[in-house]
Legacy VTK file of the C-alpha trace (Angstrom):
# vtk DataFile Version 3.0
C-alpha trace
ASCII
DATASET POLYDATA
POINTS 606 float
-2.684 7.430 4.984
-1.368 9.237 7.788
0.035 12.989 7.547
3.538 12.278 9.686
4.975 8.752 9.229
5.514 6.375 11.648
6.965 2.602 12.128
6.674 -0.659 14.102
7.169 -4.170 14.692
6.232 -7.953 15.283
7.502 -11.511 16.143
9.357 -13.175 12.984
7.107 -15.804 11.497
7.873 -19.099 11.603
7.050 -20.032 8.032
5.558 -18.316 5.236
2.539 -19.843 3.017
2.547 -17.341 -0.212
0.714 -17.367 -2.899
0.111 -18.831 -6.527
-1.591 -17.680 -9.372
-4.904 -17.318 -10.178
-6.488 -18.144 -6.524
-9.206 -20.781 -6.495
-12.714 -19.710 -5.706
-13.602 -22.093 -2.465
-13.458 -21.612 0.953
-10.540 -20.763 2.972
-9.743 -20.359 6.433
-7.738 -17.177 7.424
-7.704 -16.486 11.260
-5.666 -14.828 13.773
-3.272 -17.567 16.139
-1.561 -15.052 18.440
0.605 -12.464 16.960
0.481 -14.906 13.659
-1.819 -14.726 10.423
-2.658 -18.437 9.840
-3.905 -19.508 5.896
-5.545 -22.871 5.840
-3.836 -23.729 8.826
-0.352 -22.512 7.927
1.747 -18.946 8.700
0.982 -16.679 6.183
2.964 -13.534 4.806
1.110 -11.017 2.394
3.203 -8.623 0.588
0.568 -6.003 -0.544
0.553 -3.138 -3.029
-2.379 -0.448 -2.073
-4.532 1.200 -5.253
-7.599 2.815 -5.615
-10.471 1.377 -7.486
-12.362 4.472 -7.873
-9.338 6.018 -9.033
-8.447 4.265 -12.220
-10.770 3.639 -15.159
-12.780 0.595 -15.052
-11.115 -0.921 -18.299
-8.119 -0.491 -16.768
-8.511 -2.554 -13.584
-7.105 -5.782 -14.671
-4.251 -4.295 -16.251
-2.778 -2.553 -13.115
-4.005 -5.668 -10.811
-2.132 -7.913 -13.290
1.069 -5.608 -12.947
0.995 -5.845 -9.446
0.987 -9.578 -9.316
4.023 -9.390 -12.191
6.129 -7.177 -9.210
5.534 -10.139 -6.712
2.576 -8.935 -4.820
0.615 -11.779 -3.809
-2.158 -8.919 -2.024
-3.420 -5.713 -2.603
-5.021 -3.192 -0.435
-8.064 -1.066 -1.103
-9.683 1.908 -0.166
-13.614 2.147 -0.887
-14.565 5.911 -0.942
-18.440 6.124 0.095
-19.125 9.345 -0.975
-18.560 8.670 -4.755
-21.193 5.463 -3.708
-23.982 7.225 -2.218
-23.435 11.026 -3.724
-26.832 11.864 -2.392
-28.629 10.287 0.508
-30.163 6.886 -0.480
-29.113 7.168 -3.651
-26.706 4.225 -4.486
-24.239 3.486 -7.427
-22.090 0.178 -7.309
-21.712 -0.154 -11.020
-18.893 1.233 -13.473
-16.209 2.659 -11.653
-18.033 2.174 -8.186
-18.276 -1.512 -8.996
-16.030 -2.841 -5.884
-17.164 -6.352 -6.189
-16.203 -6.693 -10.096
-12.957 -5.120 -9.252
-12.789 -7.471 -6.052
-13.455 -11.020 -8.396
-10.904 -9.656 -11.003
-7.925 -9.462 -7.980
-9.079 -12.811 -7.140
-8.683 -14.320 -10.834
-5.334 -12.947 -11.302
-4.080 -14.535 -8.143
-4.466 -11.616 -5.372
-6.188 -11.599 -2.124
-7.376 -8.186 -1.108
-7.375 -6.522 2.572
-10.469 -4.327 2.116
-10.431 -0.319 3.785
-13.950 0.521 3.315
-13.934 3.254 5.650
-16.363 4.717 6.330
-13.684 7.103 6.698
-10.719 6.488 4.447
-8.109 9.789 4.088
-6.188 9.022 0.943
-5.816 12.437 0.077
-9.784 12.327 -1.549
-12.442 15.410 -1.170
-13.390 15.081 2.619
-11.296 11.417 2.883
-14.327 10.024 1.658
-17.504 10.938 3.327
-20.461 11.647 1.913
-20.521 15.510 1.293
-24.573 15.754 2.454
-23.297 15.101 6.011
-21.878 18.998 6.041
-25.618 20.098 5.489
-26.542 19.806 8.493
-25.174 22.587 10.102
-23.601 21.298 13.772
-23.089 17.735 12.562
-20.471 15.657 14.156
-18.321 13.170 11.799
-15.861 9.854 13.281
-17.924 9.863 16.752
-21.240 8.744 18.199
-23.363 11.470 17.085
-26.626 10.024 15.980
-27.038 11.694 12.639
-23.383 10.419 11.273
-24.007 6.853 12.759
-27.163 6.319 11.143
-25.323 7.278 7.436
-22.249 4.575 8.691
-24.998 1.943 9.329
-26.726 2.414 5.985
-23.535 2.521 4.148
-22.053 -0.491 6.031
-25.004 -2.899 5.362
-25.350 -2.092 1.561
-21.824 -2.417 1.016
-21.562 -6.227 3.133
-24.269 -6.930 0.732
-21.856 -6.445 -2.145
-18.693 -7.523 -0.843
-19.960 -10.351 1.820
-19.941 -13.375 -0.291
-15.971 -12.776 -1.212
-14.214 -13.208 2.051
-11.939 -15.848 2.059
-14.222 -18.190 4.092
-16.760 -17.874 1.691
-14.846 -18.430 -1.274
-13.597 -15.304 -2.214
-10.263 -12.995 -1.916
-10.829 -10.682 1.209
-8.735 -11.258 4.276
-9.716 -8.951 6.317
-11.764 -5.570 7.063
-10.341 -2.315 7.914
-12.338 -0.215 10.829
-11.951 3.088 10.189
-9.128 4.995 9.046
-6.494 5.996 11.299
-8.779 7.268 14.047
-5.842 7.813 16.558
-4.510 10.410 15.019
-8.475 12.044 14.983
-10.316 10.976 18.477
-10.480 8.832 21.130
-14.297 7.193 20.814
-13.635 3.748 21.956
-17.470 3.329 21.593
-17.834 4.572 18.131
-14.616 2.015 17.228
-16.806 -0.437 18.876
-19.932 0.491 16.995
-18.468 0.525 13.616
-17.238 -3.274 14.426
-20.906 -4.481 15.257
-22.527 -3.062 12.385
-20.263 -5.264 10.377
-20.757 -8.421 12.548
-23.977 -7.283 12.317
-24.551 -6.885 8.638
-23.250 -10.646 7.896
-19.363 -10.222 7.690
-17.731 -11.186 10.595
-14.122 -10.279 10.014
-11.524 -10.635 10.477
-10.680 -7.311 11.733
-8.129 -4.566 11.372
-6.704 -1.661 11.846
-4.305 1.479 11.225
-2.892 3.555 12.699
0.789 5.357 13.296
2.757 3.429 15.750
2.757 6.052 18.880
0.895 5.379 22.319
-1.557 7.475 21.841
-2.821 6.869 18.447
-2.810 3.536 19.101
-4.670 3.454 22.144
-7.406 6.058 20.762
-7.350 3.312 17.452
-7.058 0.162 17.507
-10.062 -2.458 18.695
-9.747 -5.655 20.738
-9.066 -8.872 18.576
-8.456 -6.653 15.456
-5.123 -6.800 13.798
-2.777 -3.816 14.262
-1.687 -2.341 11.096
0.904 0.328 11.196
1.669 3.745 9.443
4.890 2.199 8.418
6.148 -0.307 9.824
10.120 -1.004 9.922
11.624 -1.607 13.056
11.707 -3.377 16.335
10.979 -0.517 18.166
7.444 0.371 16.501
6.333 -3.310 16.880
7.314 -3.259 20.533
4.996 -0.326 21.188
2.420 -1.923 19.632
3.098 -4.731 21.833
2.595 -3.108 24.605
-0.961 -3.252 24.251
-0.953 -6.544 24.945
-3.568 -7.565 22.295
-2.187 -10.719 21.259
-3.409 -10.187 17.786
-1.417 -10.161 14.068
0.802 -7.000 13.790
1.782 -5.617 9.855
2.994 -2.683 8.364
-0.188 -1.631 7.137
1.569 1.167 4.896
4.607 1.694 3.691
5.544 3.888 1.821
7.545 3.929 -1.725
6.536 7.854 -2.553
4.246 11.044 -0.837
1.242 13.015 -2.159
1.914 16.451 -3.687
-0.127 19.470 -2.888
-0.672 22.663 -5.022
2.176 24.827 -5.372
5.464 21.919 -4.172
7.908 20.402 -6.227
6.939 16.930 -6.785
7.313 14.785 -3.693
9.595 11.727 -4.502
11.252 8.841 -2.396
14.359 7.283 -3.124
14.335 3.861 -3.778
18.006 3.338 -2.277
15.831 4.482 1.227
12.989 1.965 0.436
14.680 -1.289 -0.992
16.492 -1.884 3.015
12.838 -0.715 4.420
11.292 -3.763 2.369
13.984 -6.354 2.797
13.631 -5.874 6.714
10.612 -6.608 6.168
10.853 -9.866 4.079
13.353 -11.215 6.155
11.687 -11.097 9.572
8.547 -12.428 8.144
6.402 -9.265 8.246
3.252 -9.025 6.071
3.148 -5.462 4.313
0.909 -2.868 1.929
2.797 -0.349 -0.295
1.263 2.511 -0.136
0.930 3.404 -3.079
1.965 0.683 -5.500
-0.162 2.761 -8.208
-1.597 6.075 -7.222
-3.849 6.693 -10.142
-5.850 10.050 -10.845
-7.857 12.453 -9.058
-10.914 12.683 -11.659
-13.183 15.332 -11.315
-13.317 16.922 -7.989
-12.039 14.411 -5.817
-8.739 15.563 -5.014
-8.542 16.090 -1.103
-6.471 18.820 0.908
-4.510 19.024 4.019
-4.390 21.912 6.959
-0.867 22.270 8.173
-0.734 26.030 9.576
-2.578 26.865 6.178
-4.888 24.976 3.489
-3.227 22.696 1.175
-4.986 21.491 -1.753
-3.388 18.074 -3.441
-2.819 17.696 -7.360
-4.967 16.467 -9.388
-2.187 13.348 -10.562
-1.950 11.181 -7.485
0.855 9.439 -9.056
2.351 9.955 -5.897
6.659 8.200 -7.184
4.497 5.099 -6.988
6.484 1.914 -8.494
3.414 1.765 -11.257
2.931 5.563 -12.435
-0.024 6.972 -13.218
-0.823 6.293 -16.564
0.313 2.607 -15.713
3.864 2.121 -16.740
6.213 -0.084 -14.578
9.431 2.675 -13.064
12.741 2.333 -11.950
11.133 1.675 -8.531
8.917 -1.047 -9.771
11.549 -2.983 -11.522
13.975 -3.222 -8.371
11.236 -3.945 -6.353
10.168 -6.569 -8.571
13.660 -7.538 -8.465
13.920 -7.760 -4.914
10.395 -9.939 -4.098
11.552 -12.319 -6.930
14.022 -13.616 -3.922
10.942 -14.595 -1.941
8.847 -16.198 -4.032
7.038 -19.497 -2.857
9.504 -22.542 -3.520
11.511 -20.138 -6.066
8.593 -19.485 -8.317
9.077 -17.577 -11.546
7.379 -14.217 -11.356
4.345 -13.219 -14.629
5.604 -11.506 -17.534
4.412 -7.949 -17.780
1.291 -7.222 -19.896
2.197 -5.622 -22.646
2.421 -1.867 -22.438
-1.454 -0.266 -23.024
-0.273 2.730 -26.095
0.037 6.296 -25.012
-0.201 8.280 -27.666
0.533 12.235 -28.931
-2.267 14.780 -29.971
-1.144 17.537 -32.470
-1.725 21.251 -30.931
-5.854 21.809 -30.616
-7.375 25.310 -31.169
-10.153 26.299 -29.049
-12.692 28.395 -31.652
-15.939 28.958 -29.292
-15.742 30.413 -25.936
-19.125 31.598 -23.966
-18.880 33.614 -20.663
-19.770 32.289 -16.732
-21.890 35.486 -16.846
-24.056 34.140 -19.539
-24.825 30.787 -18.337
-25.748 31.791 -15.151
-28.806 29.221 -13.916
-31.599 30.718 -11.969
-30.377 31.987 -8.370
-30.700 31.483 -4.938
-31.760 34.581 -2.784
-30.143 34.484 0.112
-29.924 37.156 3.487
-26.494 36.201 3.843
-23.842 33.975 1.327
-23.325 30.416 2.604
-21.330 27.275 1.760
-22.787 25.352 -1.347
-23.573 22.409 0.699
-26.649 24.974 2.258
-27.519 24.806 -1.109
-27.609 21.391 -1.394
-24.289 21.699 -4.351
-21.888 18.895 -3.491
-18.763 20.798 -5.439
-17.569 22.963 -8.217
-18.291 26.505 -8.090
-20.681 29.113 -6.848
-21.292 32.690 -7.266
-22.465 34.964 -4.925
-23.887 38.648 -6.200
-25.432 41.112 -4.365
-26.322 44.889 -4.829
-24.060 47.656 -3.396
-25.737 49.950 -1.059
-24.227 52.069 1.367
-20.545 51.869 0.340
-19.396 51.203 -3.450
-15.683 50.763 -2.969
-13.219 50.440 -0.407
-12.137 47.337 1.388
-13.324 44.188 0.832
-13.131 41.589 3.189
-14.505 37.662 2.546
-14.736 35.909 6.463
-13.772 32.128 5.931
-13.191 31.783 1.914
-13.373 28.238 0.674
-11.449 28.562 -1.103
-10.485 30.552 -4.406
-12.582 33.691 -5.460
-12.992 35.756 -8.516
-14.049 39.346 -7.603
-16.026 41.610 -10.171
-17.863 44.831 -9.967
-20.010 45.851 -12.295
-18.923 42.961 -14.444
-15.395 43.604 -14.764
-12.147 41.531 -12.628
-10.824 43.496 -9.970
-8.695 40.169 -8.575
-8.551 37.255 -7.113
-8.088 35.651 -3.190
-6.285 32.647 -2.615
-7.073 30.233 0.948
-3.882 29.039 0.332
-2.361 32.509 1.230
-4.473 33.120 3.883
-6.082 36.275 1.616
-9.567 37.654 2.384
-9.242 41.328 1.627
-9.199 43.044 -1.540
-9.249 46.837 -2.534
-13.018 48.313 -4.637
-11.693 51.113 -6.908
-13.404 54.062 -6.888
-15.353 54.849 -10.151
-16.732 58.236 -11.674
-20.103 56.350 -11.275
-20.416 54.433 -7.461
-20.123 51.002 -8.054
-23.855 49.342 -8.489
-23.246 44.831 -8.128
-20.526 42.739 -6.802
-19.749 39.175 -7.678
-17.746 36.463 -6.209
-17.051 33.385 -8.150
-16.097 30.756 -5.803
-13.691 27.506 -6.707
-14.407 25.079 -3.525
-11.231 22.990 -4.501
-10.255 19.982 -2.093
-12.023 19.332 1.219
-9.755 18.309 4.076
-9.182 14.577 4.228
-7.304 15.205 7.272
-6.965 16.117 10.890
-9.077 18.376 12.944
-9.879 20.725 10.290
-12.201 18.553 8.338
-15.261 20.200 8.413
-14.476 21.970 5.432
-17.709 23.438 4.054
-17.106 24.964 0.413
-17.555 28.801 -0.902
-18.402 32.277 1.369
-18.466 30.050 4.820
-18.981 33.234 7.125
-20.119 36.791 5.565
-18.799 39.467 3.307
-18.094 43.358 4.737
-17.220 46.658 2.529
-15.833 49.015 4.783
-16.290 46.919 7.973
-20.881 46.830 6.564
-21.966 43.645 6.364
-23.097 43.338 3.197
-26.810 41.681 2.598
-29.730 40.282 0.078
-27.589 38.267 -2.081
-28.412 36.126 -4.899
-26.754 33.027 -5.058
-26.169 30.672 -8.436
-25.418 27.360 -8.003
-22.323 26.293 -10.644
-21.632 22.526 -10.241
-20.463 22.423 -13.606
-21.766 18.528 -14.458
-24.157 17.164 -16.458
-26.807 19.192 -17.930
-25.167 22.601 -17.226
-22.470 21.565 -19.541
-24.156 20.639 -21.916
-26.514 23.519 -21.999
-23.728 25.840 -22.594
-23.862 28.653 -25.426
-20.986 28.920 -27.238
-20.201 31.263 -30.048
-17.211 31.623 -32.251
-14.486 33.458 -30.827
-11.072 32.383 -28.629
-11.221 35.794 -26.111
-13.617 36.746 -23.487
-13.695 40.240 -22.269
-13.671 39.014 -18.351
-11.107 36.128 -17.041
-14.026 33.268 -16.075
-15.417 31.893 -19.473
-15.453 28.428 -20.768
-13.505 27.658 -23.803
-13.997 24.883 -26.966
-13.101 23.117 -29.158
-12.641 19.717 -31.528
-10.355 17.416 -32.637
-9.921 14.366 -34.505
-8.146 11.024 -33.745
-7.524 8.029 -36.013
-6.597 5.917 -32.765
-6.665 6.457 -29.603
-4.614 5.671 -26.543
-3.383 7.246 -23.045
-2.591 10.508 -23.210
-1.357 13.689 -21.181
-3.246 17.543 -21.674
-0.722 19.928 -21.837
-1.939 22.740 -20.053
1.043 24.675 -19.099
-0.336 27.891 -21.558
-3.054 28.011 -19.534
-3.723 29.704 -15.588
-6.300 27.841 -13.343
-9.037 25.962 -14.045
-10.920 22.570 -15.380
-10.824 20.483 -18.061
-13.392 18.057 -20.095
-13.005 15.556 -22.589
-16.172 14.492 -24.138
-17.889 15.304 -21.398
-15.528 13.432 -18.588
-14.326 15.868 -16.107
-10.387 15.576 -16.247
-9.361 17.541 -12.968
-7.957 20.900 -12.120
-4.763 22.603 -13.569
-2.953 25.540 -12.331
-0.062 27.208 -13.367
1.669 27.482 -10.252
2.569 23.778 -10.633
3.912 21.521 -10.474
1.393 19.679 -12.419
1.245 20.962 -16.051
-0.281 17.829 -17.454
-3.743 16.388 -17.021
-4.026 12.537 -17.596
-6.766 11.314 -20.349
-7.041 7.880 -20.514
-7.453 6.022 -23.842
-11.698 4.940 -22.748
-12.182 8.561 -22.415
-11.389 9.372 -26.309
-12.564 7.622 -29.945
-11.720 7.509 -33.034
-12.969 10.138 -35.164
-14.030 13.883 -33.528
-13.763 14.422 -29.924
-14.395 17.276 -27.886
-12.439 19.715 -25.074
-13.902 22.311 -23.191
-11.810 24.468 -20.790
-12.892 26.310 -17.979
-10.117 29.010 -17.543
-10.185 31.628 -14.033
-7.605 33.743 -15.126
-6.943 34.207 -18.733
-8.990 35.870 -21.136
-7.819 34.484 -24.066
-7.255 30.739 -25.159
-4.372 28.714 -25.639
-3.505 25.404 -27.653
-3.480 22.070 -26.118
-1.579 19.249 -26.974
-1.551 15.548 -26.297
2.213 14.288 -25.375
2.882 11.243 -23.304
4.300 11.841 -20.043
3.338 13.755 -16.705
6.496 15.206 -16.977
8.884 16.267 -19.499
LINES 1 607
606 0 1 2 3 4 5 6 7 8 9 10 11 12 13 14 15 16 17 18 19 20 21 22 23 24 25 26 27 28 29 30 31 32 33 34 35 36 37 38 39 40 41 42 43 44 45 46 47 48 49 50 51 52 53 54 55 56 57 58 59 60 61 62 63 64 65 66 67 68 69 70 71 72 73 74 75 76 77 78 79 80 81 82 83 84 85 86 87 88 89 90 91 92 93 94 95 96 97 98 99 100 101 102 103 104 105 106 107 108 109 110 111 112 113 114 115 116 117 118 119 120 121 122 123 124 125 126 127 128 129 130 131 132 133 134 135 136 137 138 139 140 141 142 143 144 145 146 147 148 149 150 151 152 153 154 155 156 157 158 159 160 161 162 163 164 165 166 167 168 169 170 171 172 173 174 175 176 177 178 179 180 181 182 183 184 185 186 187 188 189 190 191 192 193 194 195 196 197 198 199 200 201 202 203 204 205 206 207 208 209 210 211 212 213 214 215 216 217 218 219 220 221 222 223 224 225 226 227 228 229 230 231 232 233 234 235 236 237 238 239 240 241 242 243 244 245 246 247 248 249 250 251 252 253 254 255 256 257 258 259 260 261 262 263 264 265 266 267 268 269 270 271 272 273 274 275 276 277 278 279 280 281 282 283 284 285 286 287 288 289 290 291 292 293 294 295 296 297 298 299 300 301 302 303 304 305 306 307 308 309 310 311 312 313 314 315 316 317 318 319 320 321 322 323 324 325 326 327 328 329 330 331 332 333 334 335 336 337 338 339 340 341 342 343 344 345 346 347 348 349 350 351 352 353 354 355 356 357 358 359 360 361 362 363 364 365 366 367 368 369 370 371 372 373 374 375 376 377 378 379 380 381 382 383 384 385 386 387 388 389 390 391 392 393 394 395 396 397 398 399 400 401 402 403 404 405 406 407 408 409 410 411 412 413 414 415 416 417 418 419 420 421 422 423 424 425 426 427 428 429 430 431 432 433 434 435 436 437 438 439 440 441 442 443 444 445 446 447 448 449 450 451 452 453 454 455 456 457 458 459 460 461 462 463 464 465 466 467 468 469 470 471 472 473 474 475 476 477 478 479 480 481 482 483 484 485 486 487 488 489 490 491 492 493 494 495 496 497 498 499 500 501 502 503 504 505 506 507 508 509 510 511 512 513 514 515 516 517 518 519 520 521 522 523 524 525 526 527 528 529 530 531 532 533 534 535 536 537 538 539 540 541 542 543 544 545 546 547 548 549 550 551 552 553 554 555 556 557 558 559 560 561 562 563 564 565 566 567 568 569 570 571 572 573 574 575 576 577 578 579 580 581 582 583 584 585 586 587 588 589 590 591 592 593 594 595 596 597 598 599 600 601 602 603 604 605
């Protein structure tokens, strides 16, 4: 999605084919005829609703496809976000929640075709809009342009993924209409070649289109952007005026409103970005009544699992929320809003030959968790996995670490306190001497210095626990390597000979963790745990809002980051996460030394 929205326009259509329910799996003919989509022959109108795949939990797909078709979507939009498909370089994962064909067929048997945005860029407010995170270990690399090293990665990633999606275009059977090049790439750069490259690598892969792009409806962006023969999507779309620029291009291809959009992200520290639906309901009509096909952007936002959860770079860094419910007609933990139901409402009116709209699934339970006591804790400093040495610190992807944390500790000759300054932080640090807090530096607040105290005995080791929270998704800024990017001084000295430990905090590291009874450490940075039982389970929200900064897993499935400066208080745990019987929490915690209860209660908000 783009950072600034924009809008646009096309020709009225002179009829609209839309869609029944569920779609039939044989070939189909959907082409370009001018400025008109044609299905089978006939004008056709999608009304989209955009969500994430790799966002929602694989159990969960059909539920939140079936909801969109029950609004009076007959489309839906998707993103495909390569680095959570090839984490490490040749190393491929299309099953469970990577699994875009299965979630592909299932949009197809509840009567939805699907406009696919497989990037290789994609934005969406995800950890480095998608990209592989090994591209930023190679120290000069170039990303969205012709340099050598990135193409090579797009080609590999383009032909395994038309290997899994090829066989479902519409002329072959299945759902897709059309293919999304790139992301956006007029508001980036301006290589028409690399546009062009992207395009053939498709063609030459075995999917042939059809085509399309997106980008915000201004001269420039469009010129740098779009491709010849593609369609134009734009970064909304709602009047004549947008259209007619795109237009100007003189194209003669399909224009659409590629995204519109019904809410906004959130970043770190905001109130909760909202949109009226008194602003959007004229937005949409507009476009029903002059025939204009459409994506909502989001109609479900889902969850930033994990470490995915991008950032943007407007005069400062601005990490995004874990929750990317993002006022989306279907919230995050799947329920239908306000906005859904006069939306739903509204496309009822358009509905092929007065068609009755699906009944909603049935409502998936939520349910509430009694207050859980964390009883072990264990300390960062004793789980510390064999370091690094290092002449100078560098970002963990030098280390080959694709995200989490890293600590950097070194020996303090020379000077032992004073002022000291961290070049290029990435982007939240934890600063101990001697093994004991002196504070904490925040990217967000452009902070790199802090104060040493001087001690009766000279200060002998200094650590720096590094959070790399959200790479940039967007704009020039996106290299965005993670931890101590530049150097550290004391006193204007360089300081040298470090020892670096890699802290992804996945897999084996977790569960190699020593705990011991107890709900205090004596340092902020420790890991707390603890147990509780469930006779059923269902969707439920972590309250976290006694708690500072930090991470959350639930039987071993990383939940996200919390942080008390809000606004989100409440991490989402779906219902395939839990089970009956015991289940586990463990809580990584910055800045408190001491735990807290958490509850289960069923809302992101109060």
């Amino acid at each position: 999605m783009t950072s600034r929205p924009f809008r646009l326009l096309v020709p009225a259509l002179a009829a609209l084919a839309l869609l029944g329910s569920p779609l039939r799996a044989q070939s189909s003919s959907f082409k370009f005829e001018g400025t008109q989509f044609l299905l089978d022959g006939k004008p056709f109108q999608f009304m989209a609703g955009e969500l994430h795949f790799q966002r929602i939990p694989r159990e969960y797909w059909r539920d939140r496809l079936l909801k969109a078709r029950a609004m009076g979507l007959n489309a839906i939009a998707t993103y495909v976000f390569w680095n959570a498909i090839e984490p490490e370089p040749g190393q491929w994962s299309f099953s469970g929640g990577n699994d875009v064909a299965g979630f592909i067929k299932i949009a197809q048997e509840v009567g939805l075709y699907v406009i696919l945005r497989p990037g290789p860029y994609a934005c969406a407010e995800w950890d480095f809009g998608g990209l592989p995170v090994w591209l930023l270990r190679t120290p000069d690399i170039k990303i969205r342009c012709m340099d050598p090293r990135y193409i090579s990665a797009c080609e590999a990633y383009i032909r395994k993924l038309a290997d899994q999606i090829g066989n479902l275009l519409v002329s072959r059977g299945g759902p897709i209409l059309m293919v999304q090049l790139e992301n956006e790439y007029g508001s980036y750069g301006n290589d028409r070649t690399y546009m062009l490259t992207l395009k053939k690598m498709w063609e030459a892969a075995g999917v042939p289109g059809p085509f399309c792009t997106a980008d915000g409806a201004t001269p420039s962006m469009l010129e740098a952007g779009s491709v010849p023969g593609a369609a134009i999507g734009l970064d909304p779309g709602t009047e004549d005026k947008h259209y007619a620029e795109a237009l100007k291009l003189k194209r003669n291809v399909p224009l659409y409103c590629a995204e519109l959009y019904p809410g906004w992200l959130t970043h770190w520290g905001e109130p909760w970005a909202s949109t009226k639906t008194e602003s959007l309901l004229p937005e949409v009509q507009w476009l029903l009544d002059n025939g204009k096909s459409f994506s909502l952007y989001m109609f479900h936002g889902g969850t930033n699992f994990g470490f995915t959860a991008g950032a943007n770079f407007d005069d400062a860094y601005q990490p995004d929320v874990t929750s990317y419910d993002y006022d989306s007609p279907l919230n995050e933990i799947g329920r239908p809003t306000p906005k859904y139901m006069a939306l739903r409402d509204l496309l009822a009116k358009y509905q092929p030959g007065g068609a009755k709209l699906p009944d909603l699934p049935e409502p998936l339970p939520a349910i509430e968790i009694p207050a859980i006591g964390l009883t072990q804790m264990t300390g960062v400093f004793d789980n510390l996995p064999v370091p690094v040495p290092s002449v100078q610190p560098k970002p963990m992807e030098l280390f080959n670490q694709n995200s989490g944390f890293i600590l950097y500790r070194t020996k303090l000759v020379g000077h032992h306190a004073g002022r000291l300054r961290i070049t290029e932080l990435h982007d939240f640090a934890n600063i101990y001497v001697d093994g004991k807090y002196v504070g904490s530096l925040d990217r967000r607040k452009g902070e790199s210095q802090i104060e040493i105290p001087v001690t009766d005995h000279p200060a002998e080791m200094l650590d720096i626990l590094v959070e790399g929270m959200g790479r940039i998704n967007f704009s020039e800024h996106m290299i965005d390597r993670k931890g101590i990017t530049d150097r550290v001084t004391l006193n204007g000295m360089t300081l040298m000979t470090w020892d670096v430990f890699k802290l992804p905090m996945e897999g084996r590291s977790l569960a190699a963790l020593k705990f011991a009874a107890g709900d205090a450490a004596e340092q902020p940075g420790a890991f707390f745990r603890g147990t509780f039982d469930l006779a059923d389970t269902g969707d439920t929200y972590l309250d976290m809002s006694a708690w500072k900064k930090g991470v959350v897993w639930v039987n071993g499935r990383n939940l996200g980051r919390y942080w008390s400066i809000g606004p989100q208080k409440r991490l989402f745990c779906p219902a395939p996460g839990l089970k009956k019987g015991k289940n586990e929490i463990v809580v990584f915690e910055l800045l408190e030394k001491r735990a807290a209860p958490v509850r289960g209660v069923k809302t992101l908000e109060d």
